[in-house]
C-alpha positions as CSV (number, residue, x, y, z in Angstrom):
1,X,0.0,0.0,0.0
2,X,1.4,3.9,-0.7
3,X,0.5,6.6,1.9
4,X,1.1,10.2,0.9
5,X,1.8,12.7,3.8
6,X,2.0,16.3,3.3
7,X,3.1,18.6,5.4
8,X,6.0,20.0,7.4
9,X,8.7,17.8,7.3
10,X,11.9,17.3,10.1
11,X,13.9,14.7,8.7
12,X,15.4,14.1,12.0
13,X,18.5,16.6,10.7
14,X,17.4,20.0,9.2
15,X,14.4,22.1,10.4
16,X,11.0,21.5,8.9
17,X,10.2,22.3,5.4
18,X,7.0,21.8,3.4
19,X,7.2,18.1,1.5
20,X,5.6,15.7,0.6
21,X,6.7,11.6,2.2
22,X,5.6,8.8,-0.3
23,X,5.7,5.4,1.7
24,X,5.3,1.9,-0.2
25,X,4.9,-0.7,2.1
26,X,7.5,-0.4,5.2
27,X,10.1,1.9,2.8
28,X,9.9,5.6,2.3
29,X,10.0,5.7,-1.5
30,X,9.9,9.3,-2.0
31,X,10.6,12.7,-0.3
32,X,9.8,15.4,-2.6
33,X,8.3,19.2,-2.8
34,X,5.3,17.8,-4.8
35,X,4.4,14.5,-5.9
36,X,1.3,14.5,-8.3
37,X,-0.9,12.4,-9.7
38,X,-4.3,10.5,-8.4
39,X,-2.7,7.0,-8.5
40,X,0.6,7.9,-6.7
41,X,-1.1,6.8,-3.7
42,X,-4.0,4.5,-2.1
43,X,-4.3,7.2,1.1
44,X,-3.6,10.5,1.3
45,X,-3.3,12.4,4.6
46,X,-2.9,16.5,5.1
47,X,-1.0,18.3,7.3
48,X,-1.6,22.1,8.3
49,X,0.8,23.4,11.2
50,X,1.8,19.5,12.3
51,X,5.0,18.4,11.7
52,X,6.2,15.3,9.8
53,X,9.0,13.4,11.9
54,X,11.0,9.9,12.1
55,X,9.5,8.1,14.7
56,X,11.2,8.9,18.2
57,X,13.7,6.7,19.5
58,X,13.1,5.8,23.2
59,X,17.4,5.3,23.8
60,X,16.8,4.1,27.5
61,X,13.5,1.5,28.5
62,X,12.9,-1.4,30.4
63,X,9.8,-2.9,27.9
64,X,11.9,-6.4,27.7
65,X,9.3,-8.5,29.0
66,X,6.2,-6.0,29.4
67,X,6.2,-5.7,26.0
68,X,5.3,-9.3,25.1
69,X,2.9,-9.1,27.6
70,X,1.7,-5.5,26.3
71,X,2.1,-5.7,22.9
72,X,0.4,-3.3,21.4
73,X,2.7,-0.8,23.5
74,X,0.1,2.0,23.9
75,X,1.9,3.9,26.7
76,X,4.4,4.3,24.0
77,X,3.0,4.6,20.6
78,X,0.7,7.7,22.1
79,X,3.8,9.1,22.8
80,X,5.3,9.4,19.2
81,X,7.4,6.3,20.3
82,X,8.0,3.9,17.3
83,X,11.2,2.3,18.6
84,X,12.9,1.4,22.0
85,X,16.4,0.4,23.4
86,X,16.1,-2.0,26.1
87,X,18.4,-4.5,28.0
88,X,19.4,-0.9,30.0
89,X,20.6,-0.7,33.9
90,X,22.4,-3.8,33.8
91,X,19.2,-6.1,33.4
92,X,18.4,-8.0,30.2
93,X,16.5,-11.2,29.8
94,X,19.2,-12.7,28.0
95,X,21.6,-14.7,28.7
96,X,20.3,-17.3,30.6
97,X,21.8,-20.2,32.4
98,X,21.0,-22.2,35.5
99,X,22.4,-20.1,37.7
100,X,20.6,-16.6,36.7
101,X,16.9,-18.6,35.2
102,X,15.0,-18.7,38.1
103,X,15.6,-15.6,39.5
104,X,15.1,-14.1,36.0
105,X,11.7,-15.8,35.9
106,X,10.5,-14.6,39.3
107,X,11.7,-11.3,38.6
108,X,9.4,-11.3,35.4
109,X,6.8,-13.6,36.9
110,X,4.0,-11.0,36.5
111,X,4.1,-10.5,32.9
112,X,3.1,-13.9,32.7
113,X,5.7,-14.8,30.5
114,X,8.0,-17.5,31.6
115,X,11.9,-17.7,30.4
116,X,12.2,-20.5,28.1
117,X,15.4,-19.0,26.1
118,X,18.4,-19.5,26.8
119,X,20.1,-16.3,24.5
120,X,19.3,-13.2,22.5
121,X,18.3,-15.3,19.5
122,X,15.8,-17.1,21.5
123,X,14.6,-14.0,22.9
124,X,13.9,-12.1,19.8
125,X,12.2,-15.4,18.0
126,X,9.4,-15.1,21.2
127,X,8.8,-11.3,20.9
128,X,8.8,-11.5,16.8
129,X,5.4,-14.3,17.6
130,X,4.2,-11.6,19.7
131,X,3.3,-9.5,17.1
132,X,4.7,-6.0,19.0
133,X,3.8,-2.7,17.9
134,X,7.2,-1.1,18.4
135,X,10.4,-1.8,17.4
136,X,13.4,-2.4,19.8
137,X,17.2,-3.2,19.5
138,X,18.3,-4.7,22.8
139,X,21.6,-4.1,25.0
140,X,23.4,-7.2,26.9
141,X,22.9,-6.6,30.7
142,X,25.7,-6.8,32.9
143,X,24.0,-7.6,35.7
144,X,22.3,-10.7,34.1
145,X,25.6,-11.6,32.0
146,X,27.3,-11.7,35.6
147,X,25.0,-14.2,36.5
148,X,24.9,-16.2,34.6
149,X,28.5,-17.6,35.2
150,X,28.8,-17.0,38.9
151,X,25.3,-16.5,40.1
152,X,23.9,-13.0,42.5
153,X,26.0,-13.6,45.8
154,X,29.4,-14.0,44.6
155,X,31.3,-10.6,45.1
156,X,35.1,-11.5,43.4
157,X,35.7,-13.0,39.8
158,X,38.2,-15.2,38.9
159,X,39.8,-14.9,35.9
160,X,38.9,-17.9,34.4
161,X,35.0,-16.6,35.0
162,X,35.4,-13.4,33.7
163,X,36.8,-14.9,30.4
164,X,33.8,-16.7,30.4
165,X,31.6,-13.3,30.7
166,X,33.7,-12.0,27.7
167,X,32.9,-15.5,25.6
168,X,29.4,-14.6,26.6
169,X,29.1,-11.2,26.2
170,X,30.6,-11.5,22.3
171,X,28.0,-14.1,21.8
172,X,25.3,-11.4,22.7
173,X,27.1,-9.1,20.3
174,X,27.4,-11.6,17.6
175,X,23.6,-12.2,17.5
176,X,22.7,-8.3,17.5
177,X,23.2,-7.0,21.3
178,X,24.1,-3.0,20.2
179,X,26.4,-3.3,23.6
180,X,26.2,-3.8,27.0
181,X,24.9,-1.7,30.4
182,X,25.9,-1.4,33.9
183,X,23.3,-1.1,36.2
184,X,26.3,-0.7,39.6
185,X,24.0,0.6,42.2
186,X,22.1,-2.9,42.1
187,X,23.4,-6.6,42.7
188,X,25.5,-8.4,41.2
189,X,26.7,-5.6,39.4
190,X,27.8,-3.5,42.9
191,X,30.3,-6.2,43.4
192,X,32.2,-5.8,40.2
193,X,35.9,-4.1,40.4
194,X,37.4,-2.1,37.7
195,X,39.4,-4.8,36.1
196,X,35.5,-6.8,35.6
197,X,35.0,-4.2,33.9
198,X,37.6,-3.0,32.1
199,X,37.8,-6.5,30.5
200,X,34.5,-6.2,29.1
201,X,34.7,-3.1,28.0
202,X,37.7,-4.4,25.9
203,X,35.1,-7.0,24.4
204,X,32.5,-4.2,23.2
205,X,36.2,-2.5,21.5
206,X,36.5,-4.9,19.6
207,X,32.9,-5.3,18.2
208,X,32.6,-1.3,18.1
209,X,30.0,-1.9,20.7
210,X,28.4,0.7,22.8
211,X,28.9,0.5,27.0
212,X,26.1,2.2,29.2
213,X,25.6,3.2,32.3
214,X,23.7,3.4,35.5
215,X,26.9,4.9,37.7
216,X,27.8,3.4,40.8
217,X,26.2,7.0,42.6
218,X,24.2,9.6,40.9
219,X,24.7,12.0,44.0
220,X,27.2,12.0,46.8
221,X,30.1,10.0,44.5
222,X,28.7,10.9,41.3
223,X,32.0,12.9,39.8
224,X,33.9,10.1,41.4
225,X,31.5,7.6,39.6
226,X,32.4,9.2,36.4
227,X,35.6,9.2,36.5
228,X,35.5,5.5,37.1
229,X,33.6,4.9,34.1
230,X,35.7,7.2,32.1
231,X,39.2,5.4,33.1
232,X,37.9,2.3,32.4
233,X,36.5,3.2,28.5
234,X,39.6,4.8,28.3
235,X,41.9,1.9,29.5
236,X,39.5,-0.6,27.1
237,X,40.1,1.6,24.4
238,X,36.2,1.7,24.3
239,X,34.8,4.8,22.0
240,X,31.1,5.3,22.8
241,X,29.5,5.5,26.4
242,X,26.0,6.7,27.5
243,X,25.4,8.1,30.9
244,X,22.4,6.7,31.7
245,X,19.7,9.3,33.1
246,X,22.4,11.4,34.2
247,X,21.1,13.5,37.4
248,X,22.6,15.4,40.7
249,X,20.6,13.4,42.9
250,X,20.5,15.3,46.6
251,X,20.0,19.0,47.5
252,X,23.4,18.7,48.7
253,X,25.0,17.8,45.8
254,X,22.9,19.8,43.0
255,X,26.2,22.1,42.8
256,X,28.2,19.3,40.9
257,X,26.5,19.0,37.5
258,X,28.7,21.5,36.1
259,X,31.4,19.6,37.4
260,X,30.2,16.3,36.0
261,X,29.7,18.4,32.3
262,X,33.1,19.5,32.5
263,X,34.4,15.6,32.4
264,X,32.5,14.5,30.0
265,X,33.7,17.3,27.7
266,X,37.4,17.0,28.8
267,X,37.1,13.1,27.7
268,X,34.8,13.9,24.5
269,X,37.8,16.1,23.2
270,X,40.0,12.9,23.7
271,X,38.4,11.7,20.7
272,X,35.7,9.5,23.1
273,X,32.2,9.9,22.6
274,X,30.1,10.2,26.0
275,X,26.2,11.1,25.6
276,X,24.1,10.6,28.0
277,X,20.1,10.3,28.1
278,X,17.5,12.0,31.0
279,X,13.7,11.5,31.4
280,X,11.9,14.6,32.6
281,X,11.0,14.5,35.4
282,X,12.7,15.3,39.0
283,X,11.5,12.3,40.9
284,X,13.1,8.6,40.1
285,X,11.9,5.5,40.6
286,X,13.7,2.6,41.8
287,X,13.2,-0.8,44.0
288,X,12.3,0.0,47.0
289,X,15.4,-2.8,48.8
290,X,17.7,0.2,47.9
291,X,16.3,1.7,51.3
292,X,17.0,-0.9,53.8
293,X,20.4,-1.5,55.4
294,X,23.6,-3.6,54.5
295,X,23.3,-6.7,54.0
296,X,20.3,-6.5,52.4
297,X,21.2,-3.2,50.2
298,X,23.2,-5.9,47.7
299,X,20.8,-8.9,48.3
300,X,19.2,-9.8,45.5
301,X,15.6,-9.2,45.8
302,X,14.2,-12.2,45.6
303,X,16.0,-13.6,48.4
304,X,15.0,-10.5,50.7
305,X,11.5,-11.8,50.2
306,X,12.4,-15.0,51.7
307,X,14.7,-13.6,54.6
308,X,11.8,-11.2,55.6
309,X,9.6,-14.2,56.4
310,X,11.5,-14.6,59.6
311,X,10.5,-12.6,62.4
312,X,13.9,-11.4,64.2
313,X,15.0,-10.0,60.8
314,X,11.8,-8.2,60.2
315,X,12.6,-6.5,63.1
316,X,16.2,-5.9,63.0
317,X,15.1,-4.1,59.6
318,X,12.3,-2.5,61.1
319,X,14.7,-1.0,63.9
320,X,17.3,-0.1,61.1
321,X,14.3,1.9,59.2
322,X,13.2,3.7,62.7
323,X,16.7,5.9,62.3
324,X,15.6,6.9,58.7
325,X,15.1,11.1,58.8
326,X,11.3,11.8,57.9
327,X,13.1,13.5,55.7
328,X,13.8,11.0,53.5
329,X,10.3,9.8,54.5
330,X,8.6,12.6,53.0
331,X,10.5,12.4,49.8
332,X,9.4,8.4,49.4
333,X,6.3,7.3,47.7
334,X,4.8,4.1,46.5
335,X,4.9,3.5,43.0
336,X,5.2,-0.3,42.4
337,X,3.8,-3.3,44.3
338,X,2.1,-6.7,43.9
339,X,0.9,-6.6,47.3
340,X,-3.4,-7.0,47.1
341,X,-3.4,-4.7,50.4
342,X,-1.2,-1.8,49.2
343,X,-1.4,-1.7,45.4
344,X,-4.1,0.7,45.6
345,X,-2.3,3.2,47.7
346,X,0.4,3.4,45.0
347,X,1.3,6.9,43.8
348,X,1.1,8.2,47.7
349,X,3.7,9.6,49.5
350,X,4.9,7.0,52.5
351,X,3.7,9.2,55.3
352,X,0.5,10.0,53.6
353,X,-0.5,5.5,53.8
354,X,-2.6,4.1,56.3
355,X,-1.1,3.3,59.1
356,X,2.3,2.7,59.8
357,X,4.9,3.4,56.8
358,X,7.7,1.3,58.4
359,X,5.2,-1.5,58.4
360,X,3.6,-1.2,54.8
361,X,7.4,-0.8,53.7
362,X,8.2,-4.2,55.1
363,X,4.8,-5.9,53.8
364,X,5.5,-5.0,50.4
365,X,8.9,-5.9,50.4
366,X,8.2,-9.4,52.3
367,X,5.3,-10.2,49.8
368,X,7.3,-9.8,46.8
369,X,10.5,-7.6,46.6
370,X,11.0,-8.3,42.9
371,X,7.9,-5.8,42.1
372,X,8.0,-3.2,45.3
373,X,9.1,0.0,43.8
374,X,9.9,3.6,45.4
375,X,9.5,6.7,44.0
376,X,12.2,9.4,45.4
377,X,12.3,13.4,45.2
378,X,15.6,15.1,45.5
379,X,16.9,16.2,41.9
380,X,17.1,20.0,40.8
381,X,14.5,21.4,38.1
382,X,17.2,23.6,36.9
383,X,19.8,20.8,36.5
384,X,17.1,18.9,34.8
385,X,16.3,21.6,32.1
386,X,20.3,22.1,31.6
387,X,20.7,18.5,30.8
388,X,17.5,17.9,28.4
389,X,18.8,21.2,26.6
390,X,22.1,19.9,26.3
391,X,23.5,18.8,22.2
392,X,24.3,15.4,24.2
393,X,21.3,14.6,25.4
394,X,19.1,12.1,24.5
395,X,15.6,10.8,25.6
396,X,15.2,8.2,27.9
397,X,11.9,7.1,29.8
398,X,13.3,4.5,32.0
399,X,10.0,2.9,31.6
400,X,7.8,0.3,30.2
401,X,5.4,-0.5,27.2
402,X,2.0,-0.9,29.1
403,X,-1.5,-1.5,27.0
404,X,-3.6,-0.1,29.6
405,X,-3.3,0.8,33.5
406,X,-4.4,-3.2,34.4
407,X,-1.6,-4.4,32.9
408,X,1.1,-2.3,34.6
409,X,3.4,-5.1,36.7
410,X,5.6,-2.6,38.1
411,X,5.8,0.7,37.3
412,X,3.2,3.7,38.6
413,X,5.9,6.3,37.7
414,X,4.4,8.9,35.2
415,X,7.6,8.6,32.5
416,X,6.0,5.2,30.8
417,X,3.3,7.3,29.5
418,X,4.6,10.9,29.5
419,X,8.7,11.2,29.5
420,X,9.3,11.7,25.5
421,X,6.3,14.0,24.8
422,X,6.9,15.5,28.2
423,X,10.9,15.8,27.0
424,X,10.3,17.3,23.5
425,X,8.0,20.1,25.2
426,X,10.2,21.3,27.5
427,X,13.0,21.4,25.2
428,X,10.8,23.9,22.7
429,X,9.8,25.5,26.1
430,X,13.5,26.5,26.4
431,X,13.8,28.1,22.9
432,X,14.9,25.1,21.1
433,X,13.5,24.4,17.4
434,X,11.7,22.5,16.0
435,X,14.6,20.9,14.1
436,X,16.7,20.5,17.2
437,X,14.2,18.7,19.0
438,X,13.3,16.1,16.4
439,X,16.8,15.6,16.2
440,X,17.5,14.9,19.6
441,X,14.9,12.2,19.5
442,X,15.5,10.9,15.9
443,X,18.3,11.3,13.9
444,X,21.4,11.8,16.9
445,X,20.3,8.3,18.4
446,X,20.2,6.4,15.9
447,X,23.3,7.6,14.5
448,X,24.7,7.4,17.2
449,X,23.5,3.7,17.9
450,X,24.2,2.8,14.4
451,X,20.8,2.2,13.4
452,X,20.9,3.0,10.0
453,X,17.0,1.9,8.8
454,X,15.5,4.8,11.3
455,X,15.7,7.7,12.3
456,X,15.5,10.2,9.2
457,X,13.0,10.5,6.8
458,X,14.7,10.2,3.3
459,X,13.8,7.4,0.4
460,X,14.8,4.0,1.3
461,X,14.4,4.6,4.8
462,X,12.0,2.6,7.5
463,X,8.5,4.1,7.3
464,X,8.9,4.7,11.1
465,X,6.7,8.2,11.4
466,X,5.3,10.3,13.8
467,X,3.1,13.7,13.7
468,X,2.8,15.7,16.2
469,X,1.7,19.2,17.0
470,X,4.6,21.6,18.2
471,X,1.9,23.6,19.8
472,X,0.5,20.7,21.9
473,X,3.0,18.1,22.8
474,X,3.2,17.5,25.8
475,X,2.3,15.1,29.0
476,X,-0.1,15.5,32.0
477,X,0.6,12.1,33.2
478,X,1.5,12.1,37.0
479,X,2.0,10.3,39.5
480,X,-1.8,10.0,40.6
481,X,-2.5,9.4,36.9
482,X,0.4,8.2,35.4
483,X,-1.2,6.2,32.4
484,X,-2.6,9.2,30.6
485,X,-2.1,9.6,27.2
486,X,0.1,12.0,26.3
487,X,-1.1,15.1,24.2
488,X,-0.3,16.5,20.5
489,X,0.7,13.3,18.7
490,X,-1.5,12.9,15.9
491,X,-0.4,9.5,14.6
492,X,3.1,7.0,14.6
493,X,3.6,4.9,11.4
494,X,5.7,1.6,12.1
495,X,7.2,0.1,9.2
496,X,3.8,1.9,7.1
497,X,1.1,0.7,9.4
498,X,-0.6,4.1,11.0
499,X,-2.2,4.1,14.1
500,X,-4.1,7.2,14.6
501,X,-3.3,8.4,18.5
């Protein structure tokens, strides 16, 4: 079938210009001033003040699993959202052995979707019988790599194991994997040294791979963080590294973004390329076992699930969260659970729930760990905005594809529905263009993953579209209603199928 749309067009390089894009298919066949003639296509569609734009890369999600559950990927289509990258933070469902599978498959247990692959092949052949609506390129966790030679509790590698994560790793890469992410605040990934992973950075050098990154801290060791992950790429010889959702977390430490800008620029002009993505908003979201106290701060969270079944720990935890400062307590809220007594509370602030907050912390967490989320104020609006304005930055949600609010497993945070509307309207809220925006979402990624198809719009190219409204783009999702669609996006074309938004 051939679609004609006319109307402003940003490629996803140069600012829009009034064309005409003739798709045939899943190609664009034609990008002209005018094309005439009543057979040059089956539909036609017309486009006042809209604009005309590659479909909008999504560089940093977590849809690996709610997507096959969700696959018609609503929360991102109405968003402009036509492709994702996923596998981010150091958590992929791939690979899988017997040490990492049944963790994996309880961690995912609620998408209904149990873990019969073993690799990134396998992976892919059960989303492709899914039928999504969204296309995604996928990153090799390091988190689940790690585990699957040595397992969550094991804190030092030998070498003879990490050579095995290398073998593993250039497996990934050799059936697709664009590269591989950290995710260091989280376990097993905390326990890794520099050599860990300076040796697999040297594995994505030679593949021309990509390495990204949830740093070690994103507020009181953050410049030390990056430093650590600028050493090591620059040991490993490695070229390209994403910051992922780079932020000042902390009142106290708000001052050190200019800092952190200043390294990545001192280490871009070393011939390195360091980008880094942000979702818009100034409150995270994260598991809620990042709270409690050491041990169980690098326990993986399945097995604080079990350990909270006995009584003296449940206490000894309950004591440790007595000495938290309220606060931290009124910078907490509930935005992911599983538990049938507190899932309705979720979007509320912790001292806003019923009764007492210590208690409904350690209910959620001792009902099921692997789905308790937190929600956590504490970065700067002004940082934000400097970073989303930045040439660097890219779009990431840090969220998930969800159909509709039912058949949300984890997430509550408003950024699955809202962040790349939400981050394209703050940006022309700053005085950006139209053309800078588009390519900030468009043509920069996918250069800059080396995704060729998508992107731009030009002939030959995927017919991976979006309109949208300049005027109206923009999200109202919140935390209270964070499934709302967002606003101005007219319709997405994925590989010339529209959907009308």
């Amino acid at each position: 079938m051939r679609i004609l749309l006319k109307g402003f067009v940003a490629d996803g390089i140069n600012e829009p210009v009034r064309k005409c894009v003739l798709t045939e298919n899943e190609r664009i066949i034609a990008v002209e001033k005018d094309i005439y003639g009543s057979c040059a296509a089956d539909k036609e569609y017309s486009f006042k003040n809209e604009i005309i734009a590659p479909g909008f890369i999504d560089v940093h999600g977590h849809s690996d699993l709610s997507l096959a559950a969700n696959p018609q990927a609503a929360s991102k289509r109405r968003q402009g959202v036509t492709c994702e990258i996923t596998g981010n933070c150091g958590l992929s469902p791939f690979p899988v052995s017997e040490k990492n599978h049944d963790h994996l498959d309880t961690l995912y247990a609620n998408y209904g979707i149990p873990i019969n692959w073993q690799d990134l092949t396998g992976y892919r052949k059960m989303l492709a019988g899914r039928n999504v609506a969204l296309k995604t390129f996928q990153l090799c966790g390091h988190n689940t790599l790690r585990a699957a030679i040595a397992g969550y509790e094991e804190k030092n590698l030998s070498g003879k194991q990490i050579k095995a994560m290398r073998q593993l790793l250039s497996n990934c890469l050799d059936q697709g994997a664009l590269g591989m992410s950290a995710g260091l605040l989280y376990t097993p990934g905390c326990f890794a040294d520099r050599n860990e992973i300076i040796e697999l950075m040297r594995e994505l050098a030679l593949h021309n791979k990509i390495f990204t990154t949830h740093l070690r801290s994103e507020g009181n060791n953050l410049l030390e963080s990056l430093q650590e992950t600028f050493d090591c790429a620059q040991q490993a010889g490695l070229k390209k590294v994403v910051i992922s959702h780079l932020k000042t977390a902390g009142k106290t430490n708000w001052h050190k973004l200019d800092a952190a800008l200043k390294l990545i620029d001192h280490y871009r002009n070393t011939g390195m390329d360091f980008r880094f993505d942000r979702y818009p908003y100034t409150e995270s979201q994260t598991m809620l076992s990042v709270i409690l106290p050491p041990p169980f701060d690098t326990m993986p969270d399945r097995d604080i699930t079990l350990a909270l079944q006995d009584d003296k720990i449940r206490q000894d935890i309950r004591q440790s969260l007595q000495q938290k400062d309220i606060s931290d307590w009124n910078r907490w809220r509930l935005t992911g659970t599983t538990h049938p007594e507190w899932k309705k509370f979720t979007g509320q602030k912790y001292p806003d729930l019923p009764g007492n907050m210590i208690d409904a912390v350690i209910d959620q967490l001792s009902f099921d760990a692997t789905t308790a989320t937190i929600g956590s104020a504490g970065m700067s609006e002004d940082n934000m905005l400097k970073i989303i304005t930045s040439d660097l930055c890219m779009p990431g949600s840090d969220g998930y594809a969800v159909d509709h609010p039912a058949h949300s497993a984890v997430s509550n945070h408003p950024r699955s529905a809202g962040a790349i509307a939400r981050f394209m309207r703050l940006k022309l809220d700053c005085g950006q263009s139209v053309g800078q925006c588009v390519a900030a979402a468009t043509g920069k990624p996918a250069e800059f993953f080396n995704l060729p198809a998508i992107g731009i719009i030009a002939e030959n190219k995927k017919a991976d579209i979006t309109v949208f409204s300049p005027d109206d783009i923009d999200s109202k999702a919140s935390f209270s209603e964070p499934f709302r669609p967002a606003d101005g996006i007219i319709l997405t074309m994925l590989d010339g199928n529209i959907q009308f938004c």
